[in-house]
C-alpha positions in Angstrom: 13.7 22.3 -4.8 10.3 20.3 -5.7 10.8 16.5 -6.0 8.1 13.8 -6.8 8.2 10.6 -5.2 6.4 7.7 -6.6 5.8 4.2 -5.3 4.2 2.0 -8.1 2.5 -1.3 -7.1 1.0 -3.9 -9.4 -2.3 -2.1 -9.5 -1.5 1.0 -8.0 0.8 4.2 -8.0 0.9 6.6 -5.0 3.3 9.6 -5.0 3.7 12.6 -2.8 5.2 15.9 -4.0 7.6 17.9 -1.2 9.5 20.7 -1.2 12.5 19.9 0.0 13.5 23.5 1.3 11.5 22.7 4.3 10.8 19.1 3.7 6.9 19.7 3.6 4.4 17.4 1.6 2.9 20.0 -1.0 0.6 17.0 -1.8 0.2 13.3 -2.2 -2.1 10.8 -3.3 -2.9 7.8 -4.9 -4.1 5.7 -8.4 -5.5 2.5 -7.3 -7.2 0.1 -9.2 -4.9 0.0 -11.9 -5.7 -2.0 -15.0 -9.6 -2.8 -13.4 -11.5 0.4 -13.4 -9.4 3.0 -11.8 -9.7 5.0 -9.3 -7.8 8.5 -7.7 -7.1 9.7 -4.5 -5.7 13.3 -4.1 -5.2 15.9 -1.4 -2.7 18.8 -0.8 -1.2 20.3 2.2 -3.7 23.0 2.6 -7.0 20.2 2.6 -7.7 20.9 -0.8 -9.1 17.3 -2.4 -9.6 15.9 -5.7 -11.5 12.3 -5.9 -12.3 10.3 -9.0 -12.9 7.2 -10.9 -11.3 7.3 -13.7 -10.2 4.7 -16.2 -6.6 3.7 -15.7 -5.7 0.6 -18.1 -2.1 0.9 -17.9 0.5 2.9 -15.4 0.5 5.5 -18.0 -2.7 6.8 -18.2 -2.5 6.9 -14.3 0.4 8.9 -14.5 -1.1 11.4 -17.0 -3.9 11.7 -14.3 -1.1 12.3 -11.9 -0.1 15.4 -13.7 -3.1 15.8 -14.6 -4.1 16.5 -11.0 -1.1 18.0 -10.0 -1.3 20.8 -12.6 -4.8 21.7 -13.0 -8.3 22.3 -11.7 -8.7 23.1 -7.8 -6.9 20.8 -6.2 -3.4 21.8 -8.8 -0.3 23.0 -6.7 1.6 23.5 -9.5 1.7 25.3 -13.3 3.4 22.8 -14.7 5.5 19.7 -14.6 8.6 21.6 -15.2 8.6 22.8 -11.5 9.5 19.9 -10.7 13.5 19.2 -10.1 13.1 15.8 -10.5 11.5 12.4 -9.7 12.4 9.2 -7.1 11.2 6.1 -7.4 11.0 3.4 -4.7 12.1 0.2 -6.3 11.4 -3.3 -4.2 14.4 -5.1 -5.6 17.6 -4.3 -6.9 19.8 -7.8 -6.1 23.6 -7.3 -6.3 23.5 -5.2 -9.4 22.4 -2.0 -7.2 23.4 -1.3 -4.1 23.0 2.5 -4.2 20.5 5.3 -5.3 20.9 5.3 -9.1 19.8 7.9 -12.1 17.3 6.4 -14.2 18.3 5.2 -18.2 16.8 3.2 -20.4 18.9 0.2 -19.1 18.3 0.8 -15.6 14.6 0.1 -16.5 15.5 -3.2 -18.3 17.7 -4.4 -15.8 14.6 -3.6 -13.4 12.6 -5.7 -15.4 14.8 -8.6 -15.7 14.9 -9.0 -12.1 11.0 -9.0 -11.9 11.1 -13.4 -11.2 12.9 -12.0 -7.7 10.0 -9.9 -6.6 7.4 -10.8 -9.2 4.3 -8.5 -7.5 6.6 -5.5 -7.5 9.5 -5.1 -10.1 7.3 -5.2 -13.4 5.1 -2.6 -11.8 8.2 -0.6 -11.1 9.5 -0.7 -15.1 6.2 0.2 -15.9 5.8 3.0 -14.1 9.3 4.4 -15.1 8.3 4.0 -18.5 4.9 5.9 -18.2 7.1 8.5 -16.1 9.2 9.3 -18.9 6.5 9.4 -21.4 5.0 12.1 -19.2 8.1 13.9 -18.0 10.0 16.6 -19.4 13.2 14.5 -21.0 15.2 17.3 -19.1 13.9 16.5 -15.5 16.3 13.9 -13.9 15.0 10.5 -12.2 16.1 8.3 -9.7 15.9 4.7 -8.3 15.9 3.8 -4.8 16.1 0.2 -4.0 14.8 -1.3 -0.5 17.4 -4.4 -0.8 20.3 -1.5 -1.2 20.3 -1.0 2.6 20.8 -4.9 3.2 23.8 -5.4 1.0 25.9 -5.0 4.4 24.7 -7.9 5.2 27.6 -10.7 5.5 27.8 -13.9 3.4 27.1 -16.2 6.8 24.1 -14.3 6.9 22.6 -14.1 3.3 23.5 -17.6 2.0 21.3 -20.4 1.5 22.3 -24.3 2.1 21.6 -25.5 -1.0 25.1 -25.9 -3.4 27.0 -23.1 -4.1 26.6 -22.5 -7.7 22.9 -21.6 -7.5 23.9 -18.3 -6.0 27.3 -18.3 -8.2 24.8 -18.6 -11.4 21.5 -18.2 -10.6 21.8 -16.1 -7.8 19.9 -17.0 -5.3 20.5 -16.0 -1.4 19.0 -13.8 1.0 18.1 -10.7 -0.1 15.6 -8.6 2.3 13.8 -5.8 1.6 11.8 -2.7 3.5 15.4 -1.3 3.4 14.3 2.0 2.6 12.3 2.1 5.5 14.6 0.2 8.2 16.9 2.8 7.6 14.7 6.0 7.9 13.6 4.7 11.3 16.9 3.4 12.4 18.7 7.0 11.8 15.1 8.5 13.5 15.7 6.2 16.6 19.5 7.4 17.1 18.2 10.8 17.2 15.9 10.7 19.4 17.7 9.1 21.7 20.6 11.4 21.6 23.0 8.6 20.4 25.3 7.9 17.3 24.3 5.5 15.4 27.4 3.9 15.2 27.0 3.1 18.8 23.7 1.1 18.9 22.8 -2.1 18.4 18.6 -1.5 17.2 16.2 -4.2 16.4 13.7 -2.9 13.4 10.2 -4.1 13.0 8.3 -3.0 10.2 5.2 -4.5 10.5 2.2 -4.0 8.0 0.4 -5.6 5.5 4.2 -6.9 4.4 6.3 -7.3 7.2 10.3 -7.8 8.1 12.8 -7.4 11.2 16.4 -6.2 10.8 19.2 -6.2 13.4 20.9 -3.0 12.8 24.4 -3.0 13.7 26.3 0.5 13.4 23.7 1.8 11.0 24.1 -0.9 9.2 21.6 -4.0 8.9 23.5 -7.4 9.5 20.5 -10.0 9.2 16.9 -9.6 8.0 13.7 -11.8 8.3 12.7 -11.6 4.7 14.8 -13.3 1.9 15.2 -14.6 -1.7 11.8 -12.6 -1.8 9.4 -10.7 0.4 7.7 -14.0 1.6 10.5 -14.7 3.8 10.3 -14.1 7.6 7.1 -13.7 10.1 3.7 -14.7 8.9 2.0 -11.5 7.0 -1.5 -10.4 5.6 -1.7 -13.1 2.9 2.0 -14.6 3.3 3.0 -17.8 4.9 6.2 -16.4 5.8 8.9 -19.0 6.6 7.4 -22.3 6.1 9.7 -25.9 5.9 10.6 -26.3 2.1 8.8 -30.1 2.6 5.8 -28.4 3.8 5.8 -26.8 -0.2 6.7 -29.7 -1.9 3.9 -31.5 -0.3 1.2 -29.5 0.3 1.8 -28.3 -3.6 2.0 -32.3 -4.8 -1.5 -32.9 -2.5 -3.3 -29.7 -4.7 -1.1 -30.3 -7.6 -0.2 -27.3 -8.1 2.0 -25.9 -10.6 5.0 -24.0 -9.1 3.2 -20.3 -10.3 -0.1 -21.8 -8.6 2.2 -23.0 -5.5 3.7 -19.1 -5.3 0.6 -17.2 -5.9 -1.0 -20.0 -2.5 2.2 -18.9 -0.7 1.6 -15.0 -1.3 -2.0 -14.0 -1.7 -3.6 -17.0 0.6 -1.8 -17.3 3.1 -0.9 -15.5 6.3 -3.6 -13.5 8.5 -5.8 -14.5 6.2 -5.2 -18.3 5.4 -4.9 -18.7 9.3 -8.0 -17.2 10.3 -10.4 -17.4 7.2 -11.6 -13.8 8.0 -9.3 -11.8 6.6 -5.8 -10.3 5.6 -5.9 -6.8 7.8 -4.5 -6.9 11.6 -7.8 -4.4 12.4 -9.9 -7.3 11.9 -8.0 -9.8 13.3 -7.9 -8.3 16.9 -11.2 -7.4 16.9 -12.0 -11.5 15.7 -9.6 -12.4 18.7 -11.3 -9.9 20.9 -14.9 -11.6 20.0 -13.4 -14.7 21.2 -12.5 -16.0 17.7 -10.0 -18.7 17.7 -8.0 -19.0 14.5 -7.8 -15.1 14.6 -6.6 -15.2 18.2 -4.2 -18.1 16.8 -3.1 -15.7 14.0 -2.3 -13.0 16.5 -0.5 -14.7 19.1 1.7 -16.6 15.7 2.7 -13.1 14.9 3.8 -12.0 18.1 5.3 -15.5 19.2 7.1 -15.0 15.8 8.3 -11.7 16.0 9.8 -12.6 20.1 12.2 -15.5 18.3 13.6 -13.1 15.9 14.4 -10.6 18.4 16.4 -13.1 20.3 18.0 -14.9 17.6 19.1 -10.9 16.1 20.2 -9.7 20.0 22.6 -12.9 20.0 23.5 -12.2 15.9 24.6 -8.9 17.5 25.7 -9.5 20.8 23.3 -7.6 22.3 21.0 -4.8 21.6 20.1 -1.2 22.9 17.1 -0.6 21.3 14.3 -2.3 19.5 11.6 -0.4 17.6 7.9 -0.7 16.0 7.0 1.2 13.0 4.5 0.6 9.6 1.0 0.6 9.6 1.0 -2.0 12.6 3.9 -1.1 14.2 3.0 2.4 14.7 -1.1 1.9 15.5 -1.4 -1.5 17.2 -0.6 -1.3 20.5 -2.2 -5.3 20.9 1.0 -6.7 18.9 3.4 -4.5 20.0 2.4 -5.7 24.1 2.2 -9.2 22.6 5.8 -8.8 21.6 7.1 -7.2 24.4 5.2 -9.2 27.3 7.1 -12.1 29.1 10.5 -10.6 27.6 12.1 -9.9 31.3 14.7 -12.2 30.6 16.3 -9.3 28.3 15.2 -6.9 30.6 12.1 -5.3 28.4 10.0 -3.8 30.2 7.0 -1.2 28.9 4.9 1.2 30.3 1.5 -0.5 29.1 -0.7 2.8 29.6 1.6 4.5 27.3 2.2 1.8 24.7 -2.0 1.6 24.3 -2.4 5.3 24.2 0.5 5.6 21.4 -0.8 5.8 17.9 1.1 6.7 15.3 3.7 9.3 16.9 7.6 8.9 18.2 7.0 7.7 21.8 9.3 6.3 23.9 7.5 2.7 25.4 10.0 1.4 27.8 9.8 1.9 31.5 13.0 3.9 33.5 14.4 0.4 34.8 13.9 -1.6 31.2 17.5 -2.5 29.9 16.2 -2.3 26.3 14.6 1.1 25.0 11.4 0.7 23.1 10.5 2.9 20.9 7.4 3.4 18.4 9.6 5.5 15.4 6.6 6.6 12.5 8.5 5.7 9.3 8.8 8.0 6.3 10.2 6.3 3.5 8.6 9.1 0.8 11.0 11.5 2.3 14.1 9.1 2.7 13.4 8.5 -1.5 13.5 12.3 -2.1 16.4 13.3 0.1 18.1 10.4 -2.1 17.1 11.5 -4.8 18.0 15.3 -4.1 21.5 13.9 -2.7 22.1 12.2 -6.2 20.7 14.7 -8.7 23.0 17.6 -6.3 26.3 15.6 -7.0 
């Protein structure tokens, strides 16, 4: 069984192709630069690669190259697309109207698109890579959607309701939404295992913590509160997010620029965070080594995050009543061992305590952080949403 799983941004499209026999990666890759100049990225299991600039207007040409790639020259894995069993897609937001893995129609993509003022970087590129998919695709070869908010709909209403009057989440919907599900879940089921425990039993604080970043308490399997909200700006300060910020901070800081509301969103999202802190730039890699050089608004940035990330993990133990387990994962979760002591440091309170060799020798791979005598386990769990989307997808397609 061969499944494709794509994960369309606004200007770019990875995918990886597995075989979900043996759940290997056959290969993967990704079209970046989407609707500038264009640009792909390819490489197969065997170390096989295929590089190229290439012109990429819309999603579909980049999918064309996809299959392109895929199916021919030296770097092709397979004949043809019809080896494939079918496609899943990681979709960013799917509100109240999905709150499982879904097949793909016509109207699925619409109501996609309609809910693109929720998560306006992701959900039009997501409709518009479903439409170049099916342009491409077989018509026989099923798709599917898996949404990252799906895995937060456990979420109570004390915990996913706004203050503001009731009828803007009666009519316009508005509350608390979260997102990263896909992956919160992948590394919350990882944790369990490797700690020899049912899920049911734990209590596991998630931190995915990348360019876009989000904690969940995870009670039972099943996530109970979240950091991000309405949207993914929500939550602990990011690569160019503000994160949470006091509504009157908007309002005024967007009434000194005078700003419209789309200029006021696009400050919030894109100039913000590690890089409206520091003024040197958006990736945690450079901020450490600012902070290391003695740079102070990177070291400020840093020690925001971490400070940050420490509140949330005591506000989520009490929302829990405790907690068994907290883990790190995404791209600085799982390589920077700076945030992750940051985090942990001065936590004895709840009993956290890490073996500091370990945690700055750990890159990238399940390790276990936490010393003998810590009260908490902390783990570093490497997250794999790719697969998560295809075994999904395979789950769906099998019914």
């Amino acid at each position: 069984m061969i499944i494709l799983v794509v994960n369309a941004g606004s200007s770019s499209l990875k995918y990886q192709l597995l075989n979900m026999d043996d759940e290997s990666v056959i290969a993967k890759g990704n079209c970046d630069r989407i609707g500038i100049d264009g640009h792909i990225a390819h490489k197969t299991s065997d170390g096989r690669k295929y590089e190229a600039d290439c012109s990429f207007p819309t999603h579909t040409e980049a999918f064309e190259k996809l299959v392109e790639v895929l199916t021919t020259g030296d770097a092709a894995v397979i004949k043809s697309m019809s080896e494939i069993n079918a496609v899943g897609h990681r979709i960013v937001q799917g509100a109240e109207i999905f709150s499982e893995t879904t097949l793909v129609t016509d109207e699925v993509i619409e109501k996609i698109e309609e809910l693109k003022e929720l998560a306006p970087v992701h959900n039009h590129a997501h409709a518009l890579a479903l439409r170049a998919c099916k342009k491409v695709l077989p018509a026989e070869v099923p798709q599917a959607v898996v949404f990252d908010t799906a895995f937060h709909q456990t979420m109570p209403e004390k915990a996913f309701m706004f203050g503001l009057p009731y009828e803007d989440y009666e009519n316009l919907h508005v509350r608390k939404y979260g997102f990263h599900g896909t992956s919160h879940r992948f590394v919350s089921a990882a944790l369990a295992k490797a700690m020899g425990r049912d899920i049911k039993d734990l209590k596991i604080i998630s931190c995915h913590l990348g360019n876009g970043s989000s904690i969940t308490a995870v009670d039972a399997g099943k996530s109970v509160d979240t950091t991000m909200g309405f949207t993914p700006l929500d939550g602990v300060l990011m690569g160019t997010r503000c994160g949470a910020v006091d509504p009157s901070a908007v309002t005024f800081v967007m009434e000194k620029h005078g700003f419209t509301a789309a200029e006021m969103s696009d400050y919030m999202n894109k100039k913000s965070g590690f890089i409206g802190v520091s003024g040197i730039s958006s990736d945690n890699r450079d901020i450490t080594a600012a902070a290391e050089k003695g740079d102070k608004r990177a070291k400020l940035a840093s020690e925001m995050l971490c400070y940050q990330i420490k509140k949330y993990i005591g506000a989520f133990t009490a929302a829990m009543n405790g907690t068994d387990a907290i883990l790190f994962t995404g791209g600085i979760g799982e390589n920077s061992w700076e945030v992750r002591e940051g985090v942990c440091k001065d936590m004895e309170y709840f009993g956290i305590k890490i073996d500091c060799d370990l945690n700055k020798s750990t890159k990238g791979t399940l390790t276990k952080l936490s010393t003998p005598d810590s009260k908490i386990e902390v783990w570093v769990v490497p997250t794999n949403e790719e697969l998560l989307i295809a075994r999904d997808t395979l789950a769906l397609i099998s019914k």
